[in-house]
Backbone atoms as SQL, in Angstrom:
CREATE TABLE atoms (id INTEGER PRIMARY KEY, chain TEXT, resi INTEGER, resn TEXT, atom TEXT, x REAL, y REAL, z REAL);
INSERT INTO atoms VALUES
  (1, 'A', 1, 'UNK', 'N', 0.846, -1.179, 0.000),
  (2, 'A', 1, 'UNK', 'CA', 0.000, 0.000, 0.000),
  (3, 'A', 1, 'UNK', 'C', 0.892, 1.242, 0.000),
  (4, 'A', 2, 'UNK', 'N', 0.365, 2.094, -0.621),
  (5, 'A', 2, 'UNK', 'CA', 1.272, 3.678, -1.018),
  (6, 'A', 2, 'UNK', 'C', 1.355, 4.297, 0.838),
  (7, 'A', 3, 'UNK', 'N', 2.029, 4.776, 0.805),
  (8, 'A', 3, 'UNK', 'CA', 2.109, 5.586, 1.909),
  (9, 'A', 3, 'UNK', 'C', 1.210, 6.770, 2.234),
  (10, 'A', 4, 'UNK', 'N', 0.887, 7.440, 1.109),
  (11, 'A', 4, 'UNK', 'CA', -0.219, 8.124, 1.168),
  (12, 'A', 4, 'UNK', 'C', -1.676, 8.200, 1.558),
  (13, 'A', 5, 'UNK', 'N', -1.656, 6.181, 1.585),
  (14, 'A', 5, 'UNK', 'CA', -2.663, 6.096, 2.238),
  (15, 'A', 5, 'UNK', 'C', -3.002, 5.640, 3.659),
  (16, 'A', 6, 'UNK', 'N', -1.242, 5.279, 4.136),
  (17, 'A', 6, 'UNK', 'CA', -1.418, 5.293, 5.664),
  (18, 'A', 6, 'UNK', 'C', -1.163, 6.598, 6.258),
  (19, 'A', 7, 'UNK', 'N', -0.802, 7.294, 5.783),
  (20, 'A', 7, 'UNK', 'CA', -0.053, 8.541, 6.622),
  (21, 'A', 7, 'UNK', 'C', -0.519, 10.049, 5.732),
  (22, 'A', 8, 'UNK', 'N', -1.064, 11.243, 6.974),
  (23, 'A', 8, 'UNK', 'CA', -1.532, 12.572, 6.057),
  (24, 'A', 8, 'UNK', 'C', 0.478, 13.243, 6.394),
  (25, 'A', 9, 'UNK', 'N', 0.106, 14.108, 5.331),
  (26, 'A', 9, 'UNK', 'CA', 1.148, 15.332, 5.736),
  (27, 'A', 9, 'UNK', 'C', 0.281, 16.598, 5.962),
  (28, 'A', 10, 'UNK', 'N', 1.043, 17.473, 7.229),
  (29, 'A', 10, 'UNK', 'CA', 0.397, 18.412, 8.065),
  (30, 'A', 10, 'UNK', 'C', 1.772, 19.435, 8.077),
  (31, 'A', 11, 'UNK', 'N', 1.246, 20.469, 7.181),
  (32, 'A', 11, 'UNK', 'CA', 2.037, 21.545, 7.371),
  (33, 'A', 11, 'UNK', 'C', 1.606, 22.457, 7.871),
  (34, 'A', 12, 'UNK', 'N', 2.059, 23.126, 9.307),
  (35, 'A', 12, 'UNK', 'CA', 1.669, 24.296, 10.028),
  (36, 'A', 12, 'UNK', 'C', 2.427, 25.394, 10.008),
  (37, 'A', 13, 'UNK', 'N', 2.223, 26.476, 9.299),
  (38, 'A', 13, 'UNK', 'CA', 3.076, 27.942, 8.935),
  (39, 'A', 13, 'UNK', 'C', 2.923, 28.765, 10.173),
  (40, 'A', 14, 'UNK', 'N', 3.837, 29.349, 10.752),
  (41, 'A', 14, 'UNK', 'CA', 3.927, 30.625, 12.193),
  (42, 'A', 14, 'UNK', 'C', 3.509, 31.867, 12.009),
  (43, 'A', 15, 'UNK', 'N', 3.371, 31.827, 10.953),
  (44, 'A', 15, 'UNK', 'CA', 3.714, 33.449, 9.979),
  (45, 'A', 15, 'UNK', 'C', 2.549, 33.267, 8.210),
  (46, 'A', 16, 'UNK', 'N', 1.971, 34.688, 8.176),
  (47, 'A', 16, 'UNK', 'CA', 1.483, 34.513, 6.642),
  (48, 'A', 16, 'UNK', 'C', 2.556, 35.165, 5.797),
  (49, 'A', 17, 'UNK', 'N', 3.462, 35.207, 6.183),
  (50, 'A', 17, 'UNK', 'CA', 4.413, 36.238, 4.896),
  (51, 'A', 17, 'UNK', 'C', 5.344, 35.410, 4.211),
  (52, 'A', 18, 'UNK', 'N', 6.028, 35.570, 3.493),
  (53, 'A', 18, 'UNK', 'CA', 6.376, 34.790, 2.428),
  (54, 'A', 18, 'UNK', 'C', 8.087, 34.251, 3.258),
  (55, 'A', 19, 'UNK', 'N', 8.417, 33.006, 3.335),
  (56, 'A', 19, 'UNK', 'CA', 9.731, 32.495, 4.077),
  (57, 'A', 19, 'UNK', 'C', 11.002, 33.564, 4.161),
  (58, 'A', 20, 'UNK', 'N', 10.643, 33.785, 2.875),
  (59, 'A', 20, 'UNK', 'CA', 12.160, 34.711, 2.751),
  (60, 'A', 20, 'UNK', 'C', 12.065, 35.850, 3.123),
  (61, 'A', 21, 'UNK', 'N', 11.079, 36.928, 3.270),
  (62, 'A', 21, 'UNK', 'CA', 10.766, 38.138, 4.445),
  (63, 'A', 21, 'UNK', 'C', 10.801, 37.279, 5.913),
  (64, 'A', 22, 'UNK', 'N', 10.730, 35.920, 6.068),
  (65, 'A', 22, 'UNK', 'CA', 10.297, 35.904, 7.586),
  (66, 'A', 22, 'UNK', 'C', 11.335, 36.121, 8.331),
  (67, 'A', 23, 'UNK', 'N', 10.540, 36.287, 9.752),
  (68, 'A', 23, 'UNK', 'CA', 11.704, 36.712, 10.722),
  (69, 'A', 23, 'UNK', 'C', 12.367, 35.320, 11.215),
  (70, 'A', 24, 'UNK', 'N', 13.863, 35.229, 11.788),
  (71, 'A', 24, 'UNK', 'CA', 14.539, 34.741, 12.017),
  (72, 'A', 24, 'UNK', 'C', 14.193, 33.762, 12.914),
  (73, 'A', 25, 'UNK', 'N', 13.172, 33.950, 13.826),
  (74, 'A', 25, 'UNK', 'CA', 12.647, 33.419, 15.291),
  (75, 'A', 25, 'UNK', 'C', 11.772, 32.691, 14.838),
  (76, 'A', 26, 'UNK', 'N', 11.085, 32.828, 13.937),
  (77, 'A', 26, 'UNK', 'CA', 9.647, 31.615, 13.616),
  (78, 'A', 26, 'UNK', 'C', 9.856, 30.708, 12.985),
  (79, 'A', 27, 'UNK', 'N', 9.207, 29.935, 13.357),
  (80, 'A', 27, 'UNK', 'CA', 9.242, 28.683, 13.190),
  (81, 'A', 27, 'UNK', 'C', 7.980, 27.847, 12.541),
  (82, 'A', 28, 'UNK', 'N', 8.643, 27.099, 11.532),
  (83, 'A', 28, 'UNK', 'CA', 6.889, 26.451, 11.266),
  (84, 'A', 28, 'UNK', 'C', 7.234, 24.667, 11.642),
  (85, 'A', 29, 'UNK', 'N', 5.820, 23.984, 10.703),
  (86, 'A', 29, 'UNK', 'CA', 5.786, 22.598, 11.690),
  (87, 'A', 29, 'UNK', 'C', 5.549, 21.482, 10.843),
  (88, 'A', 30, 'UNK', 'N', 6.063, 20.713, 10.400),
  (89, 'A', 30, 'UNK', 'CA', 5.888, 19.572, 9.469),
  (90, 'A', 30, 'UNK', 'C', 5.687, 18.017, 10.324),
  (91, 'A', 31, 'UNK', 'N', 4.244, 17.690, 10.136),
  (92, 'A', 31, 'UNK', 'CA', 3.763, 16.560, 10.848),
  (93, 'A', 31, 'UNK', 'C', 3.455, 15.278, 9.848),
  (94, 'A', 32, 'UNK', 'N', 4.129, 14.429, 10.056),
  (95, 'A', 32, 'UNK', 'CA', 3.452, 13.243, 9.615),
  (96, 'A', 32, 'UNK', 'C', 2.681, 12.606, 10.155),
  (97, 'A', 33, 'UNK', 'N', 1.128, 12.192, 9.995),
  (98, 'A', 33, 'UNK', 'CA', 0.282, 11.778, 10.960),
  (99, 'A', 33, 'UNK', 'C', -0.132, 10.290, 10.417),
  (100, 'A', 34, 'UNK', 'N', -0.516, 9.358, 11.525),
  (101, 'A', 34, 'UNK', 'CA', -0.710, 8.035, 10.662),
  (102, 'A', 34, 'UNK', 'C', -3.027, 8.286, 10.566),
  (103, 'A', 35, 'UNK', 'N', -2.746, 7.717, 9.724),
  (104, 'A', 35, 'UNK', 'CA', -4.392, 7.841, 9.185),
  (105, 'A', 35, 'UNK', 'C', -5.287, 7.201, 10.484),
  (106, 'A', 36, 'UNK', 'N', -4.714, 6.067, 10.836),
  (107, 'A', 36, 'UNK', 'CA', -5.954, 5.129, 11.308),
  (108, 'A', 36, 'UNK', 'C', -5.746, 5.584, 12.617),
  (109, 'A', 37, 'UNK', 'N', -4.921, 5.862, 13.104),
  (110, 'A', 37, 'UNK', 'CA', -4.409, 5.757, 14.622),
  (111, 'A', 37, 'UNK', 'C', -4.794, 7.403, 15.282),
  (112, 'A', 38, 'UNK', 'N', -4.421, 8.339, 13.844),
  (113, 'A', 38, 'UNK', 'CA', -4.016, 9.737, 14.546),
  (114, 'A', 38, 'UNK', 'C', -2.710, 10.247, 15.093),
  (115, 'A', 39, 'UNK', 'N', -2.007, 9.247, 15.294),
  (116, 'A', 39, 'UNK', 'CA', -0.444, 9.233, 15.750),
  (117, 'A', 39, 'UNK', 'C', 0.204, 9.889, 15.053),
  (118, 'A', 40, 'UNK', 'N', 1.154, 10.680, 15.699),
  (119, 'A', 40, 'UNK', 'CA', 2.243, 11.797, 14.689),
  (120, 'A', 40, 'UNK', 'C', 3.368, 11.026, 15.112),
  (121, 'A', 41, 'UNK', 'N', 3.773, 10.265, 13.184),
  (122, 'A', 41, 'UNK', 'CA', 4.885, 9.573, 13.414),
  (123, 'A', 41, 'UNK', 'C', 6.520, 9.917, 12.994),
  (124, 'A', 42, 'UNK', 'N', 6.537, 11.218, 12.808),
  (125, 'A', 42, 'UNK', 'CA', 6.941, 12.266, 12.169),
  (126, 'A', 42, 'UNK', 'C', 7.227, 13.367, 12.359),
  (127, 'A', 43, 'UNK', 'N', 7.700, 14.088, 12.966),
  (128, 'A', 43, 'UNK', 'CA', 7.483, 15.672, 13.396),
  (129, 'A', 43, 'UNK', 'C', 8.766, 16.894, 13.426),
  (130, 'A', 44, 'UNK', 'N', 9.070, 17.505, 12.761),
  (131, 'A', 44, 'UNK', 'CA', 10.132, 18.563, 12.424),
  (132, 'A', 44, 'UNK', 'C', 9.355, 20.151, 12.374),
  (133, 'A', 45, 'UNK', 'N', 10.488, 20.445, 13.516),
  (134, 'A', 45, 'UNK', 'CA', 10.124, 22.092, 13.491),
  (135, 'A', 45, 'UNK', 'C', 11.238, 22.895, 12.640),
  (136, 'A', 46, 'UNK', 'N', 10.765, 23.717, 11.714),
  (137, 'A', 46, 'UNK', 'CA', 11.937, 23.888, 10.882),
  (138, 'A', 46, 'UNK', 'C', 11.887, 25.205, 10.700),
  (139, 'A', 47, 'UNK', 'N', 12.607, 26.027, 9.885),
  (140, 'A', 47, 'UNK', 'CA', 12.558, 27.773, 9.568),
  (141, 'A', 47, 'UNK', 'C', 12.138, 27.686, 8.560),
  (142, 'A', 48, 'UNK', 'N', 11.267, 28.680, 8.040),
  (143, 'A', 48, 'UNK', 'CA', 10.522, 28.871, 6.970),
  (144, 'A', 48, 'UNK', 'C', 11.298, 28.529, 5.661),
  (145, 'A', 49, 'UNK', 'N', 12.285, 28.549, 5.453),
  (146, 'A', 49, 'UNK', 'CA', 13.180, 28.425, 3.926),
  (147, 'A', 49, 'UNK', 'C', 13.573, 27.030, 3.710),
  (148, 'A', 50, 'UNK', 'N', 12.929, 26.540, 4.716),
  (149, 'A', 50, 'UNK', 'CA', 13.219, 24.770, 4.855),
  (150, 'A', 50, 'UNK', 'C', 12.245, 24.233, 4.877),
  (151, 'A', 51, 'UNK', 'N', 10.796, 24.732, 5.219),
  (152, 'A', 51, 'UNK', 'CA', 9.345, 24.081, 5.246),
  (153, 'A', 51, 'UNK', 'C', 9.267, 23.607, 3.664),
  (154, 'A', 52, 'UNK', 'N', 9.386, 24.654, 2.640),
  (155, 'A', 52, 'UNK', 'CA', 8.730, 24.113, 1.319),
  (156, 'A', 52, 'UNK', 'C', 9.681, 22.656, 1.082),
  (157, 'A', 53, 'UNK', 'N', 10.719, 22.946, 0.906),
  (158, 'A', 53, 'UNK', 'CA', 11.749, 21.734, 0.430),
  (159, 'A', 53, 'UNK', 'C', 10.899, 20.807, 0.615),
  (160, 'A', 54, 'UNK', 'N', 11.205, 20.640, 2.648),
  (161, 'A', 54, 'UNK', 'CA', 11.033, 19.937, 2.970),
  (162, 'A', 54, 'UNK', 'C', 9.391, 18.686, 2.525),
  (163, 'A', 55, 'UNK', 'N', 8.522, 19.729, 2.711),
  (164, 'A', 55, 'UNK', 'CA', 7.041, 19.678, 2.668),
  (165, 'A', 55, 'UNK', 'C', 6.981, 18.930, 1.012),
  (166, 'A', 56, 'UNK', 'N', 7.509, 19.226, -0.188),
  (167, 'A', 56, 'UNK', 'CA', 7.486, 18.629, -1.253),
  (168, 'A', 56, 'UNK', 'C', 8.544, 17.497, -1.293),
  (169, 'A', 57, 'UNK', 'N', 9.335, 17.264, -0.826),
  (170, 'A', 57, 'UNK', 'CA', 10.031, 16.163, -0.917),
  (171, 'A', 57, 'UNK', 'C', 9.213, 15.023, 0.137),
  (172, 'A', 58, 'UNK', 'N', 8.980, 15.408, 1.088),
  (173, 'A', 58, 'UNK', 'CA', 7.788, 14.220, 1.956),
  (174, 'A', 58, 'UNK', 'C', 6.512, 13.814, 1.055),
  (175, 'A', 59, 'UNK', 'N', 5.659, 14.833, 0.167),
  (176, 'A', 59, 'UNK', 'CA', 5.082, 14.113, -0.617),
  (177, 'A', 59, 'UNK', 'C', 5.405, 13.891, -1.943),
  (178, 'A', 60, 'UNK', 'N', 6.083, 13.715, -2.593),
  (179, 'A', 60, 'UNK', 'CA', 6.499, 12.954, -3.495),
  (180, 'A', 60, 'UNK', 'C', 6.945, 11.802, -3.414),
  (181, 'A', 61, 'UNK', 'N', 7.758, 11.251, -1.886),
  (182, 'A', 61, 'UNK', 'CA', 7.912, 10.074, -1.433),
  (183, 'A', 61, 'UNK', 'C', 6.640, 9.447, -0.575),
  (184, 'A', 62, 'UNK', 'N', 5.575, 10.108, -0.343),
  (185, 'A', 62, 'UNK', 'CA', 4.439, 9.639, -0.137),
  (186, 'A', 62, 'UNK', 'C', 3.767, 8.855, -1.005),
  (187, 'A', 63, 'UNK', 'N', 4.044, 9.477, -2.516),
  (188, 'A', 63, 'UNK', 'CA', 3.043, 9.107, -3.398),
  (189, 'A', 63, 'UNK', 'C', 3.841, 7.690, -4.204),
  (190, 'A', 64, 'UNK', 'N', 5.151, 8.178, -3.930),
  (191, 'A', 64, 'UNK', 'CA', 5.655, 6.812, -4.679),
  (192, 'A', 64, 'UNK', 'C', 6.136, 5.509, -3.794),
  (193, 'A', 65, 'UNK', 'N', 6.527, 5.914, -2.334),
  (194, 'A', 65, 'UNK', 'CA', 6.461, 4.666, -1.663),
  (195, 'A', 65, 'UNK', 'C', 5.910, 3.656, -0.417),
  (196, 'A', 66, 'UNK', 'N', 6.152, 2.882, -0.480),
  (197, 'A', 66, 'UNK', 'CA', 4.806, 1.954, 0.423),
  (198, 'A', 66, 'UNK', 'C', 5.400, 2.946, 1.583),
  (199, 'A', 67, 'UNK', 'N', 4.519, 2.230, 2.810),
  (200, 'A', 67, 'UNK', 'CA', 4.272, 2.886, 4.015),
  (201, 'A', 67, 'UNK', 'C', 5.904, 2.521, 4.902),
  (202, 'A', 68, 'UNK', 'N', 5.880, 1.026, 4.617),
  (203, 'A', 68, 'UNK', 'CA', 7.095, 0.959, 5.824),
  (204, 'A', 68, 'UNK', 'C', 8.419, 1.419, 5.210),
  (205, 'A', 69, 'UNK', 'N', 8.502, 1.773, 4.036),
  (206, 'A', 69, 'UNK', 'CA', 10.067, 1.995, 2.830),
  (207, 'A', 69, 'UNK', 'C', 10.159, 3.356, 3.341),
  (208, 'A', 70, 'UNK', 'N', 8.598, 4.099, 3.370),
  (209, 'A', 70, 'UNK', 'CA', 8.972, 5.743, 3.608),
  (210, 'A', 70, 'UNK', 'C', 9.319, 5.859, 5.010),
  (211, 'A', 71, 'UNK', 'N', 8.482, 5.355, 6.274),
  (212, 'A', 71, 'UNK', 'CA', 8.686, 5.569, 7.618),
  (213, 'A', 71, 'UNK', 'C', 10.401, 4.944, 7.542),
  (214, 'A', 72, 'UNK', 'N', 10.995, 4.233, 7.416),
  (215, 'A', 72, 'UNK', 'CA', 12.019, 3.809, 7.570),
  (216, 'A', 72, 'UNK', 'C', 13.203, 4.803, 6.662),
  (217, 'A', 73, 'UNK', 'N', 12.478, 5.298, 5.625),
  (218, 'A', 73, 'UNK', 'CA', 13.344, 6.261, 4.886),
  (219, 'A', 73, 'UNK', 'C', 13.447, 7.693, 5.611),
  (220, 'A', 74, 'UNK', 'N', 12.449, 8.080, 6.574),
  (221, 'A', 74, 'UNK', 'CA', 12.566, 9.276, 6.764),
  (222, 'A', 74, 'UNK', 'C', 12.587, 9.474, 8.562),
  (223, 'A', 75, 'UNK', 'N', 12.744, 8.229, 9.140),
  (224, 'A', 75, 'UNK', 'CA', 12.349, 8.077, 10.111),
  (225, 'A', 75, 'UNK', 'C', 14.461, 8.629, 10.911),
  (226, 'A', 76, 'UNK', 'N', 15.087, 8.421, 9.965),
  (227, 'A', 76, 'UNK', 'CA', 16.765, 8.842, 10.054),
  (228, 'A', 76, 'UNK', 'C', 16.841, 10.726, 10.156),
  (229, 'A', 77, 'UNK', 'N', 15.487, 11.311, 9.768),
  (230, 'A', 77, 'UNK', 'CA', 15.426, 12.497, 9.166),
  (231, 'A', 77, 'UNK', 'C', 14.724, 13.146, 10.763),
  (232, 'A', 78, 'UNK', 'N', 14.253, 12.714, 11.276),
  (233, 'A', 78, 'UNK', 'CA', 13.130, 12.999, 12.347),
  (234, 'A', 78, 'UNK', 'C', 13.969, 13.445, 13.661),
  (235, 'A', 79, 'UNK', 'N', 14.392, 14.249, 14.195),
  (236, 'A', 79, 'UNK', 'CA', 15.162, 14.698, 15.355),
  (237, 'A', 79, 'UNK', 'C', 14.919, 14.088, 16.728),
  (238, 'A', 80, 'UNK', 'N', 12.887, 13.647, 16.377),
  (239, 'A', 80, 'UNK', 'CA', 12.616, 12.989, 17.938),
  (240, 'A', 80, 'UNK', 'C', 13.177, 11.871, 17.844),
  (241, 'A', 81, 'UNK', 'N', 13.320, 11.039, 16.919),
  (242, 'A', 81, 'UNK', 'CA', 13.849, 9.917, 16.772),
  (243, 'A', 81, 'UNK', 'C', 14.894, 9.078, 17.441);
């Protein structure tokens, strides 16, 4: 099964202004959540010039790989980890 369909991606922005005006101190929030459970299996607080990257490279590997290839692929990436 795709990963996309065990797990949402949850991007939370600190700020409405565009990354590269933002201020230095804010912070936004990239959640991986599992579908069935609700569980955030996933979670990076990052600076705005790192949310987009980040946020499009998590789904593109959503869409192309199963559930345990991605948690195990990105699970090296995760700080709580």
């Amino acid at each position: 099964m795709r990963a996309n369909r065990s797990f949402e991606l949850i991007v939370s922005k600190s700020g409405r202004g565009p990354a590269l005006l933002a201020d230095r101190e804010r912070r936004d929030r990239v959640e991986v959540v599992e579908i069935a459970s609700g569980e955030v299996v996933l979670f990076w607080d990052t600076e705005p010039r790192q949310t987009g990257r980040l946020s499009r490279a998590l789904r593109a590997d959503l869409s192309q790989l199963g559930a345990e290839e991605f948690i195990e692929r990105w699970r090296r990436w995760d700080p709580a980890a």
